[in-house]
C-alpha positions as CSV (number, residue, x, y, z in Angstrom):
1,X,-36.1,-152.6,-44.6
2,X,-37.1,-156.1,-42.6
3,X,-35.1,-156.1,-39.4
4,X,-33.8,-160.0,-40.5
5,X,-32.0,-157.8,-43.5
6,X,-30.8,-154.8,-41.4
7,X,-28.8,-158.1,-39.1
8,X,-27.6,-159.5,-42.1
9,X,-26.5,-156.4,-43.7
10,X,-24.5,-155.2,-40.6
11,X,-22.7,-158.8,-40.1
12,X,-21.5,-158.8,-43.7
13,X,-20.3,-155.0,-43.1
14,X,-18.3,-156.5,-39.3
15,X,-17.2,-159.4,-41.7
16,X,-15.4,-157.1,-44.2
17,X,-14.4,-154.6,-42.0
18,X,-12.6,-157.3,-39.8
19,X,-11.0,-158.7,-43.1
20,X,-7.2,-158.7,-43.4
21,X,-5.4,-156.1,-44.9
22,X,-3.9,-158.6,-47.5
23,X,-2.0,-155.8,-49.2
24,X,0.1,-154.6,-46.9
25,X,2.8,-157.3,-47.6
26,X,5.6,-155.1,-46.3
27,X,6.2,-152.1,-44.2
28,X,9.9,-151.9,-45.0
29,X,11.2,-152.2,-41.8
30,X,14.5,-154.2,-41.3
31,X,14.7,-157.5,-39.3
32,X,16.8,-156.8,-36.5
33,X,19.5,-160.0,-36.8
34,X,19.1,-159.0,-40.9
35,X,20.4,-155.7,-39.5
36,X,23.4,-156.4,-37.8
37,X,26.2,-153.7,-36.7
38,X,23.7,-151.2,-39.7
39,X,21.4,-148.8,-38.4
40,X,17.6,-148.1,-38.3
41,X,16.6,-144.5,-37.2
42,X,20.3,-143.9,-34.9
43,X,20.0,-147.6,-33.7
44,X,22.3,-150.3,-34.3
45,X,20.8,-153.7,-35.1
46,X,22.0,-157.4,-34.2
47,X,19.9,-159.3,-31.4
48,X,22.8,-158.7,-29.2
49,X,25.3,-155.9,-28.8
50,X,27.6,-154.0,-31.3
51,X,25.6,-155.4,-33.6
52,X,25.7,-159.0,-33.2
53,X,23.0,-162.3,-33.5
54,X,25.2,-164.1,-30.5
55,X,25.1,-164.2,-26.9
56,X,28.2,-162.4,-25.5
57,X,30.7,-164.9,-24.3
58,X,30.3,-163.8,-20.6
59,X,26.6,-163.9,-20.4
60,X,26.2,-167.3,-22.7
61,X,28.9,-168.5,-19.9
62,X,26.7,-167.5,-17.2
63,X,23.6,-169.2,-19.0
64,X,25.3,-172.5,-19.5
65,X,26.3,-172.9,-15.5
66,X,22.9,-172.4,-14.9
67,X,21.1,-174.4,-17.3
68,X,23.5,-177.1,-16.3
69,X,22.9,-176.8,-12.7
70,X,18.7,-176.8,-13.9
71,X,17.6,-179.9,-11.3
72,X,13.8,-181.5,-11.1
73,X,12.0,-179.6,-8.3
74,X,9.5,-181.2,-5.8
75,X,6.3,-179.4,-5.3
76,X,7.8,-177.4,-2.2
77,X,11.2,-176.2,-4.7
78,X,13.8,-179.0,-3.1
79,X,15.5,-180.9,-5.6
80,X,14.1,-184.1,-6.2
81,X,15.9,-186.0,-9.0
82,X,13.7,-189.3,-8.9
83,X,10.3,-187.0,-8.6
84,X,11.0,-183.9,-9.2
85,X,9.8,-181.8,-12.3
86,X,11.8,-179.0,-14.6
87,X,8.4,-176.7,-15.2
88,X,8.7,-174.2,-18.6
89,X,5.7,-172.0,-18.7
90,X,4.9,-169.6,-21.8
91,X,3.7,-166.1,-20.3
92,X,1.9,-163.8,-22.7
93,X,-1.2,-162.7,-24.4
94,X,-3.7,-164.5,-26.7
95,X,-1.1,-164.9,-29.7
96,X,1.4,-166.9,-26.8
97,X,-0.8,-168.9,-26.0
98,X,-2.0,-170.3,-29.4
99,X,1.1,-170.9,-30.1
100,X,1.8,-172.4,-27.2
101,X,-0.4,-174.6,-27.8
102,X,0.5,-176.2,-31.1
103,X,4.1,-176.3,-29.8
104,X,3.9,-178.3,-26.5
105,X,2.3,-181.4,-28.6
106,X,5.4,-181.4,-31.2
107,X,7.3,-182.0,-27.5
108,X,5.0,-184.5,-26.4
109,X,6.2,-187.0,-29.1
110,X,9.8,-185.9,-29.2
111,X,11.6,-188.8,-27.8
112,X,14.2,-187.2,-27.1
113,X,12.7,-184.5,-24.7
114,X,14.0,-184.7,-20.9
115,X,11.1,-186.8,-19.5
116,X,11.4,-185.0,-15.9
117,X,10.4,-181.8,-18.1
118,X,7.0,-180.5,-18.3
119,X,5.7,-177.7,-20.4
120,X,2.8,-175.7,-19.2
121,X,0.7,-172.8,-21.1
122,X,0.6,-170.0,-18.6
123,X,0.0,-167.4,-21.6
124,X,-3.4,-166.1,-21.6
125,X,-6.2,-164.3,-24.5
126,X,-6.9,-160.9,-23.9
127,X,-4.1,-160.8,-21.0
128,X,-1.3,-158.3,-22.2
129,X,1.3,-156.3,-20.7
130,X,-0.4,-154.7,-18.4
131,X,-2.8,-157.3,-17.5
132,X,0.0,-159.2,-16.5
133,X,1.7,-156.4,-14.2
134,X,-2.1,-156.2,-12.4
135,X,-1.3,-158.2,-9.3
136,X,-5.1,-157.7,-8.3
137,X,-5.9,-158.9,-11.9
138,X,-7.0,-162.7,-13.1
139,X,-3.9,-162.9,-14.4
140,X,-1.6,-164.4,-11.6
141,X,-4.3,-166.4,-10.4
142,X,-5.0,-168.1,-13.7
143,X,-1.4,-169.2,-14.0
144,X,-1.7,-170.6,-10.2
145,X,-4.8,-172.4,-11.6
146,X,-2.9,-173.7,-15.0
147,X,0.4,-175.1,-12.8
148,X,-2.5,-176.5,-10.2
149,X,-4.3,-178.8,-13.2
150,X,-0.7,-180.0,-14.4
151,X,-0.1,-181.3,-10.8
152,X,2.5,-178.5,-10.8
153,X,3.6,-175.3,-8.6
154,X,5.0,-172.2,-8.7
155,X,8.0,-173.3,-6.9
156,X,9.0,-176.0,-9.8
157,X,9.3,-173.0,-12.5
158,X,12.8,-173.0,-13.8
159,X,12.3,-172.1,-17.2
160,X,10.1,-169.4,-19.2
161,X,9.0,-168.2,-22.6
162,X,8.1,-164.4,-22.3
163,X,6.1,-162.8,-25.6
164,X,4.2,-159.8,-24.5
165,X,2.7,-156.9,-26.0
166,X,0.1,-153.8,-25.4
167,X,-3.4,-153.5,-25.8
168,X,-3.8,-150.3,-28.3
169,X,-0.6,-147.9,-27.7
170,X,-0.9,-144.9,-29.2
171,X,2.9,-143.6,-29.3
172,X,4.0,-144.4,-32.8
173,X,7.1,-143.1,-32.5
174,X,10.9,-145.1,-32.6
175,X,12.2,-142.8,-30.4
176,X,10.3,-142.9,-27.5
177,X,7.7,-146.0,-27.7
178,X,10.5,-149.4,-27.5
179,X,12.0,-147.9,-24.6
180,X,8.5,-147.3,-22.5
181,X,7.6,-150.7,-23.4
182,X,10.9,-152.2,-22.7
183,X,10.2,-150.5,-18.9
184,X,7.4,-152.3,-18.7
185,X,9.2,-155.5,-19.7
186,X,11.5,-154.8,-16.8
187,X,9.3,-155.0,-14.6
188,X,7.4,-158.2,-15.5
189,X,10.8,-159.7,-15.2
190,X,11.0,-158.5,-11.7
191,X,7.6,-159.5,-11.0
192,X,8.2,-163.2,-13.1
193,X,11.2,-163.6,-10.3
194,X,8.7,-162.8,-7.4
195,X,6.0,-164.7,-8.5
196,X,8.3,-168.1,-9.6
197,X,11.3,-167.8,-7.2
198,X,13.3,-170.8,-8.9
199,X,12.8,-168.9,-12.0
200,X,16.3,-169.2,-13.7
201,X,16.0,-168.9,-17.3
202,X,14.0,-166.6,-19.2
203,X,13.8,-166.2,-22.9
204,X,12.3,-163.6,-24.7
205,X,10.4,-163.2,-28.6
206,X,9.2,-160.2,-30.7
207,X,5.7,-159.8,-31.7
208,X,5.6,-161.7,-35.2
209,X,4.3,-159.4,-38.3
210,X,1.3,-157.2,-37.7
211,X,1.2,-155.2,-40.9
212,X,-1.9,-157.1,-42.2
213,X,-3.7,-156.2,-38.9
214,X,-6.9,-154.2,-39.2
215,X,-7.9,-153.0,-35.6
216,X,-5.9,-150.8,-33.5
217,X,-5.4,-154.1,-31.0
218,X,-1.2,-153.8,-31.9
219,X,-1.0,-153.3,-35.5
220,X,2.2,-152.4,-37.0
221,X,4.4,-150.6,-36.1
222,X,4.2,-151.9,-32.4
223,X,4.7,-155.2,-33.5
224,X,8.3,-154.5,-34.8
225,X,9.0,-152.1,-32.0
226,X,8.6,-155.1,-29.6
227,X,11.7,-156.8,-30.9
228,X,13.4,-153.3,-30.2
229,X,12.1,-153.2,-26.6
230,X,13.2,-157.0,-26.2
231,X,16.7,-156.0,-27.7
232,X,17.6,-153.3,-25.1
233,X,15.9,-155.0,-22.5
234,X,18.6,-157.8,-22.6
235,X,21.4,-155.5,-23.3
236,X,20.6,-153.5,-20.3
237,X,21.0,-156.7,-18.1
238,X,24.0,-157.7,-20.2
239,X,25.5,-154.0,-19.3
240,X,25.1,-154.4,-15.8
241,X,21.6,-153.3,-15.0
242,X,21.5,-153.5,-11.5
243,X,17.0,-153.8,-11.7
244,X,17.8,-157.1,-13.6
245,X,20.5,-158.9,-11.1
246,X,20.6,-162.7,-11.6
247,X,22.9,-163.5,-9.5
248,X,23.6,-163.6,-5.9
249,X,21.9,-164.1,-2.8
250,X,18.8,-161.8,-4.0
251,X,18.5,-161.9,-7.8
252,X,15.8,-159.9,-9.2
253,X,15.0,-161.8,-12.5
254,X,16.0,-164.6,-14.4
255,X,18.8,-164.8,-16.6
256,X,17.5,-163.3,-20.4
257,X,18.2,-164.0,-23.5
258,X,16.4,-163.8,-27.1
259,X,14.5,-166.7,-27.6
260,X,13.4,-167.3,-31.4
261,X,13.1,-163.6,-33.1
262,X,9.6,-163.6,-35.2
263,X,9.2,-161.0,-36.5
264,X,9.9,-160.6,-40.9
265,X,8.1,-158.1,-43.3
266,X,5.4,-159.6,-44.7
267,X,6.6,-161.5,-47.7
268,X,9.8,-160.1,-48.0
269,X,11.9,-163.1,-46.8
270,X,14.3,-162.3,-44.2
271,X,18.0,-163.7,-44.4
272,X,16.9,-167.5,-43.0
273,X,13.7,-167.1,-45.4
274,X,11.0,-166.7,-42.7
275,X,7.9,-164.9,-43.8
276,X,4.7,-163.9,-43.1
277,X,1.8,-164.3,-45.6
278,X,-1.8,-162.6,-45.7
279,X,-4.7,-164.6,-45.6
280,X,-3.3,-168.0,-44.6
281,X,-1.1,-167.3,-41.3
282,X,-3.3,-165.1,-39.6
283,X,-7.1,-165.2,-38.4
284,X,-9.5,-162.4,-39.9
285,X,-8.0,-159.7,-37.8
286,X,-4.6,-160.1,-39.5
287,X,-3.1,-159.8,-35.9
288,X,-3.8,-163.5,-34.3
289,X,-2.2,-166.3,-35.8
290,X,-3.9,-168.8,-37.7
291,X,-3.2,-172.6,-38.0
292,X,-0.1,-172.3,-40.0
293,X,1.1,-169.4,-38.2
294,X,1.2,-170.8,-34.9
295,X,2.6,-173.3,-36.7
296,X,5.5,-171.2,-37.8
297,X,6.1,-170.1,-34.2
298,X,5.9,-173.8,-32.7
299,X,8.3,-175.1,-35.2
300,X,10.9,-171.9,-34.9
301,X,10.7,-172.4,-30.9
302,X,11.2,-176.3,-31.1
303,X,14.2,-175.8,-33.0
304,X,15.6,-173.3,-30.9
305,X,15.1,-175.3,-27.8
306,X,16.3,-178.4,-28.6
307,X,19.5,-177.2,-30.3
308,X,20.3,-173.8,-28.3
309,X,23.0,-174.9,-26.3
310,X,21.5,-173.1,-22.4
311,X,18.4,-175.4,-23.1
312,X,20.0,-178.2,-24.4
313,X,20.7,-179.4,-20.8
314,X,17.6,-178.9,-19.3
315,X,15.2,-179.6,-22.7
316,X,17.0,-183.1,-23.8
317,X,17.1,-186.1,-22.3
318,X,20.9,-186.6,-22.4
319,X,20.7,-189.2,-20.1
320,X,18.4,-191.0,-22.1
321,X,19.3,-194.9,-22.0
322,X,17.6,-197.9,-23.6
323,X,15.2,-200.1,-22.3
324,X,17.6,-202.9,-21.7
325,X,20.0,-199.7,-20.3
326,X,18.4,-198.4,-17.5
327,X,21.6,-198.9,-14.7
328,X,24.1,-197.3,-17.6
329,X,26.7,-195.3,-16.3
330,X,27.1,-192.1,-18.8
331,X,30.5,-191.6,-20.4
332,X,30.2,-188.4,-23.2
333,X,31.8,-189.9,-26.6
334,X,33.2,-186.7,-29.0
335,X,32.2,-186.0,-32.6
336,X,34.5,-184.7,-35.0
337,X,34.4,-182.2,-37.0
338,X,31.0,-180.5,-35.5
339,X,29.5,-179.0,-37.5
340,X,29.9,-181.9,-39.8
341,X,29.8,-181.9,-43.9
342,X,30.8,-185.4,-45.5
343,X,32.8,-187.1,-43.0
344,X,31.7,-187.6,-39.1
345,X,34.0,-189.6,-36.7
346,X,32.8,-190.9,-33.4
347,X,35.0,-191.6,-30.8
348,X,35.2,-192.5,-27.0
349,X,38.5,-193.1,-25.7
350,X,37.8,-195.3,-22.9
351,X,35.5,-198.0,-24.3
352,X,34.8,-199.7,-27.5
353,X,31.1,-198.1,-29.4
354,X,29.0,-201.0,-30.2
355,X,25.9,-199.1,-31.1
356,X,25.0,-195.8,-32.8
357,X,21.7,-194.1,-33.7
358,X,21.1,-190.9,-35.5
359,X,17.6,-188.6,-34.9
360,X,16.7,-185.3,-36.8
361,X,15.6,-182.9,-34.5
362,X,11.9,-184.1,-34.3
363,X,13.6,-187.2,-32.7
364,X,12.8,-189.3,-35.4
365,X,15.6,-192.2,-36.3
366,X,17.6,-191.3,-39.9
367,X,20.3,-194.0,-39.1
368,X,21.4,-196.9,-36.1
369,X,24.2,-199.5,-37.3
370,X,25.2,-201.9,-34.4
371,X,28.7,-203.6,-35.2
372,X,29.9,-207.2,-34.5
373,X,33.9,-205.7,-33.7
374,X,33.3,-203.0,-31.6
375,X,35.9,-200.0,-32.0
376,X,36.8,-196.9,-30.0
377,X,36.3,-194.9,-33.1
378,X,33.7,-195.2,-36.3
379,X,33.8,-193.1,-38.9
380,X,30.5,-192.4,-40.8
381,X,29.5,-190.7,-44.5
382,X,27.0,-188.3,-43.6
383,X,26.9,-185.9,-47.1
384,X,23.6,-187.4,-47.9
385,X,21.8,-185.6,-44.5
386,X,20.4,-182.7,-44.8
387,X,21.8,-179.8,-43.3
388,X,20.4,-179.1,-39.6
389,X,21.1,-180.3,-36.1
390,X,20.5,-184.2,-35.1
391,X,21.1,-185.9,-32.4
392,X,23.7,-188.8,-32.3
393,X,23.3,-191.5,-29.5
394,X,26.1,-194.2,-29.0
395,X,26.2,-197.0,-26.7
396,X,28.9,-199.3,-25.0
397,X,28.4,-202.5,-23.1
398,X,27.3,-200.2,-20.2
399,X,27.5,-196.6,-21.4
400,X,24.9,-194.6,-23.4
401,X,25.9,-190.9,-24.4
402,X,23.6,-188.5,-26.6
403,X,25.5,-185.6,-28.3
404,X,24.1,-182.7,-31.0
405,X,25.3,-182.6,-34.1
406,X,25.6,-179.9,-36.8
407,X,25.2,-181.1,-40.4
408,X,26.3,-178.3,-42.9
């Protein structure tokens, strides 16, 4: 056989063997929020605890004084309102940072984004879990360098997006593996609050579906498990975990919560439809996202950060005001009913509205009517919007507000 063949037989044979397993479409696992208060294996489900998709009341109280104390940072960590900076940074492996990277753009050119907010990739290929807890690794030093090239510092971190995972565990089972990796989790938190020590916020994703995955990289069912090992490590901060303190003179991590949750079997559509589908969301190794996966991810996390109501202070720009607006004082108007079906009144007791505007939640305009007999209250027919969040923004002779608004 000519060596030239020999090459070309033993590429075609990495080729296929690299392939996606496009059959797998599901492993039958449950989504945890599809879950809820059931049980998988002796474990509840629900994102939260007792079985629940929301924040407990305490700790979502506790998240919304702190997002709403979030204030742009100088270089050195001061507050600096007129040149300060709120920094986000992703932290993860090589699927993190794909994504990453198709979702800061969509916030580029949404107008509505808090301009004193910048959004830096931190998340790096080949870099997992334990990569990351390597101090002596090229992992803390490449972040340095990432914050460094976006005129940015450690100090000006308020905000992350945590999606880790492990490079080829071998403990497939329920009962032991979530909670090892979960310990591990811990500790990056504890490291995350070392490393950035304005760190305040911190929100956490699964692995998305791995089932299609050929290589022993983090196939399935790792990728599931991760949700798990997210799961408890919230609730154990929730419950008191004294490792995970965020509060006080000495915290030792941010506050957590569950970011976006990506993880559905395969083509069996979870409860808010998401799926994952073999060969067009995933690269050749069916575990790294592909265009329209990262895609996926980018859209779910935009959505949850401009609508989840501990990022909604820090994320928009409610302060936005007009060119022609730029010494308006703020006075909040109030929508009513929110969430909203045929009929949405705005109102502001003080002053008269003389302008509103509506945006989706890409921040593009779906409605602006400026009146001639300016009233304290309008009342608008809004059946024809589709249901989602949007963003209402009124304006007085000298006051601008922007408010969220459900559609249902």
């Amino acid at each position: 056989m000519k060596k030239t063949t020999f090459i070309f037989i033993c590429v075609l044979s990495t080729l296929f063997s690299s392939a996606q397993n496009c059959s797998n479409t599901s492993v039958g696992y449950p989504p945890i929020n599809d879950l809820g208060a059931g049980y998988w294996h002796g474990a509840m489900g629900g994102l939260y605890p007792n079985g629940s998709n929301f924040i407990p009341v305490s700790h979502m109280n506790a998240g919304l004084s702190i997002a709403n104390n979030i204030q742009p940072l100088d270089t050195s960590g001061n507050i600096d309102a007129a040149n300060g900076s709120v920094v986000w940074v992703s932290l993860g492996m090589s699927n993190t940072t794909q994504e990453t990277q198709v979702f800061i753009p969509l916030t580029d050119t949404f107008s509505l984004k808090n301009p004193k907010l910048k959004l830096v990739d931190c998340a790096q290929g080949g870099q997992a879990i334990m990569q990351m807890l390597d101090t002596t690794g090229s992992f803390w030093p490449t972040v340095n360098s990432r914050l460094a090239s976006a005129g940015k510092t450690r100090q000006q971190v308020q905000v992350a997006w945590f999606k880790q995972a492990e490079i080829s565990p071998t403990d497939t089972s329920f009962a032991t593996y979530p909670d090892a990796l979960k310990n591990k989790f811990r500790q990056a938190m504890q490291l995350c609050k070392t490393k950035f020590p304005n760190l305040k916020l911190c929100y956490l994703s699964s692995r998305i579906y791995a089932g299609y995955a050929t290589s022993t990289l983090n196939p399935e069912p790792y990728a599931y498990y991760s949700g798990w090992s997210v799961k408890r490590l919230i609730e154990d901060q929730i419950s008191g975990d004294t490792s995970l303190t965020f509060t006080g003179s000495s915290p030792n991590s941010a506050w957590l919560a569950w970011g976006p949750y990506l993880w559905a079997d395969g083509l069996i559509p979870r409860s808010d439809g998401l799926t994952w589908v073999c060969p067009a969301d995933f690269n050749s190794d069916g575990t790294h996202p592909a265009m329209p996966g990262r895609q996926k991810v980018a859209d779910l996390l935009f959505n949850f950060f401009s609508t989840d109501s501990t990022s909604v202070p820090w994320f928009l720009n409610n302060n936005t005001v007009g060119e022609n607006e730029l010494t308006a004082d703020l006075q909040p108007a109030i929508l009513y009913p929110n969430p909203a079906n045929a009929e949405l009144r705005i109102k502001n007791s003080e002053l008269n509205i003389e302008h509103v505007e509506i945006f989706d939640a890409f921040g593009q305009s779906v409605f602006q009517s400026r009146t001639s007999n300016p009233q304290s209250q309008i009342t608008l027919d809004v059946s024809s919007f589709a249901p989602g969040v949007y963003f209402v923004k009124t304006r007085t002779e000298n006051k601008v507000s922007i408010l969220k608004l459900v559609k249902q």
